[in-house]
OpenMM code with the backbone's topology and positions (N, CA, C; nanometers):
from openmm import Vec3, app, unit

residues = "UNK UNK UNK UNK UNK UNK UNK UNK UNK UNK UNK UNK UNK UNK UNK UNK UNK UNK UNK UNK UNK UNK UNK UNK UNK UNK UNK UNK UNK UNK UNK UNK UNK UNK UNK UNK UNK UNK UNK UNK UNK UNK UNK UNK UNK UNK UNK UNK UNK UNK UNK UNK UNK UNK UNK UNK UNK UNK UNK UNK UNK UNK UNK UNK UNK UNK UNK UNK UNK UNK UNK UNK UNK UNK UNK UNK UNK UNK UNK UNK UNK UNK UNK UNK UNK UNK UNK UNK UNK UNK UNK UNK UNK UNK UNK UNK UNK UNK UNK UNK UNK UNK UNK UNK UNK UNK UNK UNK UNK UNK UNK UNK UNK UNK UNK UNK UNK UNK UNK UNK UNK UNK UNK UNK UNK UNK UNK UNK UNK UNK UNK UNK UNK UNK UNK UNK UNK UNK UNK UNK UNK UNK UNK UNK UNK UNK UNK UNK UNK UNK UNK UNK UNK UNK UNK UNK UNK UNK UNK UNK UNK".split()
positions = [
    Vec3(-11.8469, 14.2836, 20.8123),
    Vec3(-11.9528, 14.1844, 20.8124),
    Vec3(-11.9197, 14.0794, 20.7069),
    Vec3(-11.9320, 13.9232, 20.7577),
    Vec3(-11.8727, 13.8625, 20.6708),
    Vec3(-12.0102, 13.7992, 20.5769),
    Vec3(-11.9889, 13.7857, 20.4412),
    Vec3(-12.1025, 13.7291, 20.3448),
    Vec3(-12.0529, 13.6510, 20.2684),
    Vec3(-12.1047, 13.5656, 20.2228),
    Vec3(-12.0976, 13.4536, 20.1388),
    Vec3(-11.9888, 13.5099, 19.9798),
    Vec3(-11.8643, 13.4983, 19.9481),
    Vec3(-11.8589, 13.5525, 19.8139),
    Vec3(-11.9314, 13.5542, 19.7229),
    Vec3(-11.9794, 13.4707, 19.6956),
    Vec3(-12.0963, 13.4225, 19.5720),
    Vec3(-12.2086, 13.4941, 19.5927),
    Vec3(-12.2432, 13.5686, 19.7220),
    Vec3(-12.3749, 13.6511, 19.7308),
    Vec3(-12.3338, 13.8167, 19.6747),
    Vec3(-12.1737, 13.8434, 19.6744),
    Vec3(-12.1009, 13.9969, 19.6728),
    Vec3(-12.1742, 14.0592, 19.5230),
    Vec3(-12.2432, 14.1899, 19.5301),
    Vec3(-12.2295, 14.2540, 19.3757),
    Vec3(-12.1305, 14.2057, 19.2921),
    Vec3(-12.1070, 14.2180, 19.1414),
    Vec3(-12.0407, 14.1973, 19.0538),
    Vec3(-11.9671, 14.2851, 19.0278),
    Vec3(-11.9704, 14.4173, 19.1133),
    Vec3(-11.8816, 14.5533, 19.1126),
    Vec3(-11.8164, 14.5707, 19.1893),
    Vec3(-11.8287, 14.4479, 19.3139),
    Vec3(-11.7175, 14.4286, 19.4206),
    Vec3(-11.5426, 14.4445, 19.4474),
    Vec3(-11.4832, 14.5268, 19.4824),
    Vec3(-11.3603, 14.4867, 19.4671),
    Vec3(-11.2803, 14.3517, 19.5190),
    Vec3(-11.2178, 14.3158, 19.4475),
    Vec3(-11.1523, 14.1951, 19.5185),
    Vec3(-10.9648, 14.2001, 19.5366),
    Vec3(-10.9169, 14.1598, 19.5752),
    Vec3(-10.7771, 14.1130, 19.6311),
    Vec3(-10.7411, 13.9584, 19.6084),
    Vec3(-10.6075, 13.9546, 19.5439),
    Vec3(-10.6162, 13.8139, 19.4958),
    Vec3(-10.4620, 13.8151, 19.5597),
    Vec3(-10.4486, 13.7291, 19.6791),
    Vec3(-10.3248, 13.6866, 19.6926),
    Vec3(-10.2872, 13.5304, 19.6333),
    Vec3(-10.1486, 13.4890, 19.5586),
    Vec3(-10.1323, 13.3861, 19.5033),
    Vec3(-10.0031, 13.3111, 19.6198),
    Vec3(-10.0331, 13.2058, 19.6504),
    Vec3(-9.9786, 13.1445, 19.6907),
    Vec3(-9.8658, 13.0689, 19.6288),
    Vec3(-9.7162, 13.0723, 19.6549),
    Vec3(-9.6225, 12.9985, 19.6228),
    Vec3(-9.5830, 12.8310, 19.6584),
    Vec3(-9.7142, 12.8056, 19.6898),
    Vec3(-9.7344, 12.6383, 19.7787),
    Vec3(-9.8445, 12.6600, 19.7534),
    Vec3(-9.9620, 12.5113, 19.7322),
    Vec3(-10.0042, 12.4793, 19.7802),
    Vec3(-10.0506, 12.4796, 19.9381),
    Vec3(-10.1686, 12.4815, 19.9870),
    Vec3(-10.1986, 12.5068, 20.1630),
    Vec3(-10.2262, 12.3393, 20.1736),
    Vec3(-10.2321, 12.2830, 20.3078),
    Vec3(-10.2677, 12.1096, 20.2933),
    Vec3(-10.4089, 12.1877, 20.3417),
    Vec3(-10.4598, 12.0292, 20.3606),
    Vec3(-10.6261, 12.0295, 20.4219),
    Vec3(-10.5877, 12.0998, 20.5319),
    Vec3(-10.5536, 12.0685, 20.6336),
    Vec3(-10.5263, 12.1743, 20.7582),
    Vec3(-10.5002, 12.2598, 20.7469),
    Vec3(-10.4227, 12.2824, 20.7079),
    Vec3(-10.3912, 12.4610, 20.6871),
    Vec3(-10.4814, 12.4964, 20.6244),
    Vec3(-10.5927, 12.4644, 20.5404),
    Vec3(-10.7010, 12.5834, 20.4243),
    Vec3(-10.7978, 12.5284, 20.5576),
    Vec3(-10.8430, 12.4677, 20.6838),
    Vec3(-10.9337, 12.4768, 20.7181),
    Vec3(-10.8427, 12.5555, 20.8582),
    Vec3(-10.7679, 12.6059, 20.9134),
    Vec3(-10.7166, 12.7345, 20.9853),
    Vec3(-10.6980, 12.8512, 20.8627),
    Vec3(-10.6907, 12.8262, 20.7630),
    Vec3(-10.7279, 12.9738, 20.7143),
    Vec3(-10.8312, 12.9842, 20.6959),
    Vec3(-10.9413, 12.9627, 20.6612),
    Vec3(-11.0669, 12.9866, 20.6472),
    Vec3(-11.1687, 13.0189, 20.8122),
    Vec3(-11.1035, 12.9793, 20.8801),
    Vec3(-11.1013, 13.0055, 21.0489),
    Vec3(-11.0946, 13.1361, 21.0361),
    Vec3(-10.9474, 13.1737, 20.9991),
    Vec3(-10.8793, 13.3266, 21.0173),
    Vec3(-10.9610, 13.4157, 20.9762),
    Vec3(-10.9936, 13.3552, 20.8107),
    Vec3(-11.0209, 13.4694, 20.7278),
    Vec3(-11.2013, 13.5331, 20.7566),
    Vec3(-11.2608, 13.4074, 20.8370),
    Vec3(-11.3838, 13.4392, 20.8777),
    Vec3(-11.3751, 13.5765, 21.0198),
    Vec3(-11.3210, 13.4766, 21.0757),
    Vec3(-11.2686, 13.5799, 21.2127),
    Vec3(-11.2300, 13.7304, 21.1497),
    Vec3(-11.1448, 13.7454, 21.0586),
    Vec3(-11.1233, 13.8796, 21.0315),
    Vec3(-11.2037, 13.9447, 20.9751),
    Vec3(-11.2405, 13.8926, 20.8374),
    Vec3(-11.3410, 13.9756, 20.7783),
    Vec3(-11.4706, 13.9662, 20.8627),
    Vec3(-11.5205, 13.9147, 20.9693),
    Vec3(-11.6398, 13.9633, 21.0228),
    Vec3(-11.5953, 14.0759, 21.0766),
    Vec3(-11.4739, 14.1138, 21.1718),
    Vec3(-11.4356, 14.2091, 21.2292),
    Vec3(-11.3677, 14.3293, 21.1576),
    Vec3(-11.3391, 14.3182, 21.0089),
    Vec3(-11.3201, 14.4506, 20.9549),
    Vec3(-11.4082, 14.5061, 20.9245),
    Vec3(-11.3405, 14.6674, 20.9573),
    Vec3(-11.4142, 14.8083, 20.9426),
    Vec3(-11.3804, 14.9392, 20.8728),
    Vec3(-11.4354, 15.0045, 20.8552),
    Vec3(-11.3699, 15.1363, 20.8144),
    Vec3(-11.4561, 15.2432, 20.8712),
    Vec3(-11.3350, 15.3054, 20.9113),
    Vec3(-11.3876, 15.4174, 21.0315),
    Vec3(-11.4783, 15.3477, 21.1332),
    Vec3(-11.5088, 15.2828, 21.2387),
    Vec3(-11.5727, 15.2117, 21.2738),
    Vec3(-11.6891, 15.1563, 21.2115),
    Vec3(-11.7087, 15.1314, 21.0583),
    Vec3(-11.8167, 15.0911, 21.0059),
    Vec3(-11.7792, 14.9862, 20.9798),
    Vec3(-11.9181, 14.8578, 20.9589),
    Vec3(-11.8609, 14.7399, 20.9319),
    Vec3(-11.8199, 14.7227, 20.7310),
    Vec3(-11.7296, 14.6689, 20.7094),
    Vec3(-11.7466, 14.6441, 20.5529),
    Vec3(-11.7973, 14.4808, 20.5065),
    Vec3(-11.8573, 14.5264, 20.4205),
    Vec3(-11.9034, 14.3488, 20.3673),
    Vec3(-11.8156, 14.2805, 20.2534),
    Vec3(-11.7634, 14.1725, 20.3004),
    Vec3(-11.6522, 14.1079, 20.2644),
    Vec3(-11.6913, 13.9844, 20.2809),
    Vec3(-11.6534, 13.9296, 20.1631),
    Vec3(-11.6141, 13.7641, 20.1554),
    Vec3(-11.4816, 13.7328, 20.1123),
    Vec3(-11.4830, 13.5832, 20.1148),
    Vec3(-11.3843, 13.5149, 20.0228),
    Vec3(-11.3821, 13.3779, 19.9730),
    Vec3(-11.3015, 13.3669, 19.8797),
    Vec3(-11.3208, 13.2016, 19.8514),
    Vec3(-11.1628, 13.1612, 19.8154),
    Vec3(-11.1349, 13.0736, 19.8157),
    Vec3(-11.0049, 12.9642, 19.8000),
    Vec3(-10.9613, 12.9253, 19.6746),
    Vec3(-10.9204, 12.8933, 19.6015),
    Vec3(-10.9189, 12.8623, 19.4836),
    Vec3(-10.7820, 12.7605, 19.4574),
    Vec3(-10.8191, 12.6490, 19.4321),
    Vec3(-10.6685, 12.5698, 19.3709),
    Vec3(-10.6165, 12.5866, 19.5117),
    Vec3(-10.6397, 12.5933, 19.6242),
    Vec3(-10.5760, 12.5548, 19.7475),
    Vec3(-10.4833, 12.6209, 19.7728),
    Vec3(-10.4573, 12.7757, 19.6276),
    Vec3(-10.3575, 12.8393, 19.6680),
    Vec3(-10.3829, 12.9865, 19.6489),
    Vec3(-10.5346, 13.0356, 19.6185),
    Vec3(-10.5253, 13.1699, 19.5563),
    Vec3(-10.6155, 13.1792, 19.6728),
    Vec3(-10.5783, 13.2717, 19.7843),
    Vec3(-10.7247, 13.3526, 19.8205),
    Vec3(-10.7705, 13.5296, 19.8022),
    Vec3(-10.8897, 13.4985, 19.7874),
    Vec3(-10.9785, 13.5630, 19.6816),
    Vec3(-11.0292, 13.6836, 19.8058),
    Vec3(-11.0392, 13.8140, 19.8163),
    Vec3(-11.1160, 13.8700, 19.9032),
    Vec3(-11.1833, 13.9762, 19.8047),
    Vec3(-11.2976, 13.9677, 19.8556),
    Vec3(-11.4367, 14.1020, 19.7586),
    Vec3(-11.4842, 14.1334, 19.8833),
    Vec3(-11.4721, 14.2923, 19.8392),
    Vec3(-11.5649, 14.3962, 19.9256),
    Vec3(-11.6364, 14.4484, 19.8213),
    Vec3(-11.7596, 14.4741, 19.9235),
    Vec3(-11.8973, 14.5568, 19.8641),
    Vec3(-11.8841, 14.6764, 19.8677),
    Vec3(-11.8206, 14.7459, 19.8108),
    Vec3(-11.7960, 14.8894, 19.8135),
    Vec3(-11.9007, 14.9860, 19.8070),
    Vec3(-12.0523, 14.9102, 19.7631),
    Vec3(-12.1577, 15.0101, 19.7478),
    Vec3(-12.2031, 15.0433, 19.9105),
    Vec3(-12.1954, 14.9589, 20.0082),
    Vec3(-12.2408, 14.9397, 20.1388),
    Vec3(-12.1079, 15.0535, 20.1921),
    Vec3(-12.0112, 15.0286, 20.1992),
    Vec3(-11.8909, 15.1245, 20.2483),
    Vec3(-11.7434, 15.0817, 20.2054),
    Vec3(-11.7202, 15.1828, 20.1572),
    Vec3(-11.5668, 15.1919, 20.0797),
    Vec3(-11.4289, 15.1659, 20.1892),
    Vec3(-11.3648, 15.0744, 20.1132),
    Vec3(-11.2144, 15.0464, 20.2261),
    Vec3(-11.1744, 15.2081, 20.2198),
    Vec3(-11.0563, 15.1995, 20.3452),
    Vec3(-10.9857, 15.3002, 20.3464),
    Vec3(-10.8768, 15.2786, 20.3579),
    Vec3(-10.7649, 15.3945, 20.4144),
    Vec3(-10.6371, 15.3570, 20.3896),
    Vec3(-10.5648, 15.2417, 20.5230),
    Vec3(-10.6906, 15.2650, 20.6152),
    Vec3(-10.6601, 15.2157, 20.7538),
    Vec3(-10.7242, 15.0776, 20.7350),
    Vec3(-10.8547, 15.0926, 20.6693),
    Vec3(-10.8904, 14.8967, 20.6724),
    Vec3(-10.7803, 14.8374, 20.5504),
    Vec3(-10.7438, 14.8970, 20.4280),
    Vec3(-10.6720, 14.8317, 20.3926),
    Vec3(-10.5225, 14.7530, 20.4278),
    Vec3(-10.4904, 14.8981, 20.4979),
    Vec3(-10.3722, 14.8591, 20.5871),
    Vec3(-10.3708, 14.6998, 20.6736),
    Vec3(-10.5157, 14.7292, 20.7709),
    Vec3(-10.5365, 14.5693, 20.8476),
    Vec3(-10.5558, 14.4600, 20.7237),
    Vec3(-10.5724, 14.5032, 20.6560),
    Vec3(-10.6065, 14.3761, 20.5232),
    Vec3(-10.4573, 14.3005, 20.4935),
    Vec3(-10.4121, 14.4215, 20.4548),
    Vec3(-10.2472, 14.3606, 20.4008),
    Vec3(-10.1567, 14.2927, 20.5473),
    Vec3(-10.2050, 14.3993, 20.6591),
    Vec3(-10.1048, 14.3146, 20.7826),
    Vec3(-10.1485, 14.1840, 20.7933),
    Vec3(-10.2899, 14.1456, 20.7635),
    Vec3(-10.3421, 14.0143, 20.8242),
    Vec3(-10.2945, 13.9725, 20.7384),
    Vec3(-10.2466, 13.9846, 20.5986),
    Vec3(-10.2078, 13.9132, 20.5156),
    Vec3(-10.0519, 13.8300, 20.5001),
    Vec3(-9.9804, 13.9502, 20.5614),
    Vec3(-9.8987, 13.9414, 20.5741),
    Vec3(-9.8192, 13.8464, 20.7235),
    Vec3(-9.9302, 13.8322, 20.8316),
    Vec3(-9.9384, 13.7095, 20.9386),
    Vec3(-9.9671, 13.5614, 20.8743),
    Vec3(-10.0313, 13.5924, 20.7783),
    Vec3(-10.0774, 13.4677, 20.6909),
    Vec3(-9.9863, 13.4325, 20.6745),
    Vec3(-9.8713, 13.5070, 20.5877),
    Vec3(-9.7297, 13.4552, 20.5374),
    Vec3(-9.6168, 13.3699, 20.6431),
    Vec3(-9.6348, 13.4500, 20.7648),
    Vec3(-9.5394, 13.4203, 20.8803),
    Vec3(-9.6236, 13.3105, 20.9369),
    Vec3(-9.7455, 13.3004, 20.9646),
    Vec3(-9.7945, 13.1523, 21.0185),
    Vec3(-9.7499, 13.0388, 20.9169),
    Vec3(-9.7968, 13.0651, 20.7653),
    Vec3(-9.7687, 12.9221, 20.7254),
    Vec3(-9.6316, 12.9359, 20.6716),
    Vec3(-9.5274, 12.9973, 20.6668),
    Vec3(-9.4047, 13.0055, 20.5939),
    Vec3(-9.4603, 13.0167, 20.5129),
    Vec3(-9.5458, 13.0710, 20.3583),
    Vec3(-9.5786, 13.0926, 20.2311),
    Vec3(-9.5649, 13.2780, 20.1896),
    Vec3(-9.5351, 13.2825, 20.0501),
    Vec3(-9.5051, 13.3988, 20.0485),
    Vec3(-9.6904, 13.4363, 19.9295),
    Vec3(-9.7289, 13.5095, 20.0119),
    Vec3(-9.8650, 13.5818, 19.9484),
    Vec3(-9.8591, 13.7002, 19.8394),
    Vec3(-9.7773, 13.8016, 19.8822),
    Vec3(-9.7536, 13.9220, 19.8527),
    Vec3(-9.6602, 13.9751, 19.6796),
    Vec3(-9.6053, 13.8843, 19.7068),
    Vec3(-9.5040, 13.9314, 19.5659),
    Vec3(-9.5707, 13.8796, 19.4429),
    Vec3(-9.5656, 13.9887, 19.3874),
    Vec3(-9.6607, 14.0253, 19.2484),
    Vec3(-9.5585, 14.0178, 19.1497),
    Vec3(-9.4261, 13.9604, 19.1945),
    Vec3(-9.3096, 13.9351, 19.0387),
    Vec3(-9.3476, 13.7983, 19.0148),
    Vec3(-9.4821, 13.6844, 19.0370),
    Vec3(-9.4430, 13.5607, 19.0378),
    Vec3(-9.5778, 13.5322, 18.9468),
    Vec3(-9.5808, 13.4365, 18.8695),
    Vec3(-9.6576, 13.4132, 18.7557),
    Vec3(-9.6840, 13.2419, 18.8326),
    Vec3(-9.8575, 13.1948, 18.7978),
    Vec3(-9.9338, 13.1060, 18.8235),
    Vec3(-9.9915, 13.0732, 18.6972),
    Vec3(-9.9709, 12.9945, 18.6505),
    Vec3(-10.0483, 12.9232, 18.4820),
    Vec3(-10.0796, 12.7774, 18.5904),
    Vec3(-10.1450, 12.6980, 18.4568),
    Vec3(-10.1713, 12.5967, 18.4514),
    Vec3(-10.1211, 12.4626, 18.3644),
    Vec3(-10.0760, 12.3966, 18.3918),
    Vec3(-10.0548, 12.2612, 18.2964),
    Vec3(-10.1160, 12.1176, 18.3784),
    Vec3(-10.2175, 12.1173, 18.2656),
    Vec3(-10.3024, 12.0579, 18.2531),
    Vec3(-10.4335, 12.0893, 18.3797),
    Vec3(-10.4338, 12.0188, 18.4543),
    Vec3(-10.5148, 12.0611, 18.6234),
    Vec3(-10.4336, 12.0695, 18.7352),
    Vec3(-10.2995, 12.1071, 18.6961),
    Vec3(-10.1887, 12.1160, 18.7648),
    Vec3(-10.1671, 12.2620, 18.7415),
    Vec3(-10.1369, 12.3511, 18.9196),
    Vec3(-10.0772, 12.5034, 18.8961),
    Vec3(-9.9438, 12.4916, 18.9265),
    Vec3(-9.9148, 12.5568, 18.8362),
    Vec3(-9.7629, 12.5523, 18.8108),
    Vec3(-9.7092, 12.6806, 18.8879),
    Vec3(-9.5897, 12.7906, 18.9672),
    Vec3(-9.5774, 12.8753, 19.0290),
    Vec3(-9.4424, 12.8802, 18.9697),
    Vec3(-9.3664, 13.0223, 18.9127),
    Vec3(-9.2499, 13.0640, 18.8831),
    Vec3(-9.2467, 13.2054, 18.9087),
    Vec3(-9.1035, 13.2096, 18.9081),
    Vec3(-9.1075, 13.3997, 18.8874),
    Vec3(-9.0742, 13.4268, 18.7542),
    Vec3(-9.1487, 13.5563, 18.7581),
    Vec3(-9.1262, 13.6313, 18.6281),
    Vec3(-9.0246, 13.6161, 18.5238),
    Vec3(-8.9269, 13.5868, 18.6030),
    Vec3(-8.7740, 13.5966, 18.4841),
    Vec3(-8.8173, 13.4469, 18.4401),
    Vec3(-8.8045, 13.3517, 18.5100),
    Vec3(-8.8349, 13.2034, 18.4446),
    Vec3(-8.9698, 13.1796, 18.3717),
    Vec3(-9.1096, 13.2906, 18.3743),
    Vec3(-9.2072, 13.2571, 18.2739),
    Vec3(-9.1190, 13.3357, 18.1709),
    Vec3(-9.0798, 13.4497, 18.1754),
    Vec3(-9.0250, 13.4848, 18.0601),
    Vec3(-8.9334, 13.3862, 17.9573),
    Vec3(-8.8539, 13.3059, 18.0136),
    Vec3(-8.7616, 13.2329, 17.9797),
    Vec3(-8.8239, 13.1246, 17.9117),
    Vec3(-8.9016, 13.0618, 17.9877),
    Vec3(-9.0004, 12.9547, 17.9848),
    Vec3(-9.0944, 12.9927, 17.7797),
    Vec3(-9.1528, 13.0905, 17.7971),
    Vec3(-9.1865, 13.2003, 17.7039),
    Vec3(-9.1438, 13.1867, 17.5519),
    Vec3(-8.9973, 13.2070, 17.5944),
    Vec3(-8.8561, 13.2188, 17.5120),
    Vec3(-8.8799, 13.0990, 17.4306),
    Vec3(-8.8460, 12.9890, 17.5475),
    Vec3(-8.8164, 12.8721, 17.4784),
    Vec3(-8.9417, 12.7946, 17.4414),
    Vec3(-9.0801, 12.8514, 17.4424),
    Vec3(-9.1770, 12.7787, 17.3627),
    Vec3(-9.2189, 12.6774, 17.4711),
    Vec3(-9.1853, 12.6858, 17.6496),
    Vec3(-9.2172, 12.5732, 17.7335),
    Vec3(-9.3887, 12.6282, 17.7605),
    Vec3(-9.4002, 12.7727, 17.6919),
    Vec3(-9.5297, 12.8072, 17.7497),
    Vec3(-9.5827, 12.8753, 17.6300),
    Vec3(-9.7288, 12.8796, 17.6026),
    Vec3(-9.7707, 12.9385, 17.4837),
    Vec3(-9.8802, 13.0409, 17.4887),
    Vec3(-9.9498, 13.0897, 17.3863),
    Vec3(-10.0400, 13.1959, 17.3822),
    Vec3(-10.1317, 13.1564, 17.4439),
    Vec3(-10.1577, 12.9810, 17.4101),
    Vec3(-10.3022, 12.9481, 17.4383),
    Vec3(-10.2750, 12.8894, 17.6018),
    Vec3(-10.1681, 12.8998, 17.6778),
    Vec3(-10.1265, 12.8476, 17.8457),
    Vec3(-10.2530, 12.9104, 17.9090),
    Vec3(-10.2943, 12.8640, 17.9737),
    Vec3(-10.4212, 12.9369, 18.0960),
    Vec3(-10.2955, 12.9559, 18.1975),
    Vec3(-10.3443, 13.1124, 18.2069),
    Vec3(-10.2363, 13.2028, 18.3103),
    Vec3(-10.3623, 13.2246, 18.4135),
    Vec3(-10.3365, 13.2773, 18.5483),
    Vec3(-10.3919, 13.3535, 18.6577),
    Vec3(-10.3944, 13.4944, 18.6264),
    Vec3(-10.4294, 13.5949, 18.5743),
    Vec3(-10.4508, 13.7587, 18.6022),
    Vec3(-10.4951, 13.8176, 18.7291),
    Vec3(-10.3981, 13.8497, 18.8302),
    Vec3(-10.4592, 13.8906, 18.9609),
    Vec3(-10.4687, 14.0153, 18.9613),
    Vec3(-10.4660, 14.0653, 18.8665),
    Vec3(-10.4950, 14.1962, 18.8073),
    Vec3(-10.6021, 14.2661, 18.8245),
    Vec3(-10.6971, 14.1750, 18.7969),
    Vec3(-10.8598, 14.2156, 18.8081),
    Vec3(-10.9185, 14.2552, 18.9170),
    Vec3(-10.9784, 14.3736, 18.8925),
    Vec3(-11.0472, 14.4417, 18.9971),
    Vec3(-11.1688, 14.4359, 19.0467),
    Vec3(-11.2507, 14.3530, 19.0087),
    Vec3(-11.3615, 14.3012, 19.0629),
    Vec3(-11.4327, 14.1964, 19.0241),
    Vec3(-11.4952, 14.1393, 19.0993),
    Vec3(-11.5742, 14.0110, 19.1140),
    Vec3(-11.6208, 13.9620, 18.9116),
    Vec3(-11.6759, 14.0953, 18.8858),
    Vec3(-11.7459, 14.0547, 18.7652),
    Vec3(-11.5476, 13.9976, 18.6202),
    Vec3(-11.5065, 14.1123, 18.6457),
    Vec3(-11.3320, 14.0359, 18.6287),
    Vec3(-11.3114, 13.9227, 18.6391),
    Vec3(-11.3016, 13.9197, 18.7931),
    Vec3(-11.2502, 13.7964, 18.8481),
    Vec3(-11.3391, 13.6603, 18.7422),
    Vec3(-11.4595, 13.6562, 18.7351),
    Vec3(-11.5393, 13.5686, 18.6633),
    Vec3(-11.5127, 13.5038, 18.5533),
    Vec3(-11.4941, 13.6489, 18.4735),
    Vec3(-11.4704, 13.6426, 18.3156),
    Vec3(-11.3200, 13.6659, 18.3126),
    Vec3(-11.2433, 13.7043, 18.3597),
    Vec3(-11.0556, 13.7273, 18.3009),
    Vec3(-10.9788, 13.6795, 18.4250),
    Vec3(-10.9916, 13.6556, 18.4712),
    Vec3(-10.9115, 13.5675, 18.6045),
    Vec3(-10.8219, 13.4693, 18.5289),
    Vec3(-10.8701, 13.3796, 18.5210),
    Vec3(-10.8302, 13.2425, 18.4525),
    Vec3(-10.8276, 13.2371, 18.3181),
    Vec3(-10.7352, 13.2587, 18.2479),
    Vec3(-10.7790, 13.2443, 18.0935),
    Vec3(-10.6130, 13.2441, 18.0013),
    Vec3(-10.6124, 13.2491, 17.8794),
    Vec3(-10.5280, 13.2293, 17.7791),
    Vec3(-10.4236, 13.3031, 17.7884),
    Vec3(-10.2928, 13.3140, 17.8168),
    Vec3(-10.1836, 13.3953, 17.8348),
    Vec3(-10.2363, 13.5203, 17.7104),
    Vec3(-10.2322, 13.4929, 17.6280),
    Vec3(-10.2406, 13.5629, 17.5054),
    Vec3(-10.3709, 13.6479, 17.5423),
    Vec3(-10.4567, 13.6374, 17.6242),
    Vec3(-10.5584, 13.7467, 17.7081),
    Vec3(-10.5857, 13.8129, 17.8376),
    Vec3(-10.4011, 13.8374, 17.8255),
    Vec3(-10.3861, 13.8710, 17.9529),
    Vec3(-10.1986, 13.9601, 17.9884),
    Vec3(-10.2188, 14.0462, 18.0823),
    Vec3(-10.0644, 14.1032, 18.0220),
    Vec3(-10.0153, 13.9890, 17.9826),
    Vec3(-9.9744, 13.8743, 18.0839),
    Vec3(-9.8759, 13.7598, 17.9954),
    Vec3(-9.8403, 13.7927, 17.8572),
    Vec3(-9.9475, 13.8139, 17.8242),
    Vec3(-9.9216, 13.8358, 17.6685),
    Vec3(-9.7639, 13.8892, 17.6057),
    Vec3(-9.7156, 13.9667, 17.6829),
    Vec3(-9.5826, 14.0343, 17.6536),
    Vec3(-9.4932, 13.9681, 17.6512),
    Vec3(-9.5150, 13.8570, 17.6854),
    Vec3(-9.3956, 13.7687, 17.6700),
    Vec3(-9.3791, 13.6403, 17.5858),
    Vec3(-9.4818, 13.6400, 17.5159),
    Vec3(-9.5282, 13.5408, 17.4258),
    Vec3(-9.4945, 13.6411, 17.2403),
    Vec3(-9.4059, 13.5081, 17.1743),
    Vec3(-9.4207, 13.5790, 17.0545),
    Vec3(-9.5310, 13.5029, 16.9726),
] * unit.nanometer
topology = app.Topology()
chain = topology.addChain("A")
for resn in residues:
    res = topology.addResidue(resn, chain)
    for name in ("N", "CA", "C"):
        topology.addAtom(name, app.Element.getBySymbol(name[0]), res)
């Protein structure tokens, strides 16, 4: 059942895929098509689950389930990640890989992999106080408060002296 994100508990789990592109206007209004279409139709065990999502920076999408209503399983998660993973093959973008680091400079998202924030790190191109992405966070009330915030409050941190 699909619901508004902004209506989800604050104990919601969420899923944060980061985009390595930017989506254009067309493409975020066929994904938001998709992502309605699916999450009205996911289930677990034939039950419906309540799920939203929201967009972020044109490149992060955001999914929260209400876990108090009914808990994913190994089978809705499964359809979660395949649809996710069609996402990738429709727009050529890679969603999935969790070696790739998203900061910010200035109102600009910046996208690297791991070895180059590290590097980046090294050479002082990035600092404690950089606003990093943490897709780490496990729920909505997370997502709120530690999502977006200071490398230095967030693993990033490990790579910052």
């Amino acid at each position: 059942m699909l619901v508004e994100f902004n209506t989800l508990p604050e104990e919601s789990r969420v899923w944060i895929y980061q985009a390595n592109r930017s989506f254009s206007d067309n493409e975020l209004e066929e994904l938001e098509d998709k992502l309605r279409i699916f999450l009205a139709n996911w289930t677990a065990h034939g039950s419906d689950l309540q799920a939203g999502y929201t967009i972020k920076y044109k490149r992060f999408i955001v999914i929260g389930l209400n876990q108090e209503t009914q808990s994913a399983t190994g089978c809705s998660i499964d359809a979660s990640v395949h649809f996710i993973q069609q996402l990738e093959k429709d727009y050529n973008v890679d969603l999935m890989d969790k070696m790739n680091v998203s900061y910010k400079q200035g109102e600009f998202v910046a996208y690297k992999t791991l070895s180059d924030f590290r590097k980046m790190a090294k050479d002082k191109a990035v600092s404690k106080n950089t606003i990093v992405f943490n897709n780490l966070v496990a729920n909505i009330a997370e997502f709120n408060e530690h999502w977006e915030v200071p490398a230095k409050d967030s693993w990033h941190s490990r790579f910052l002296s």
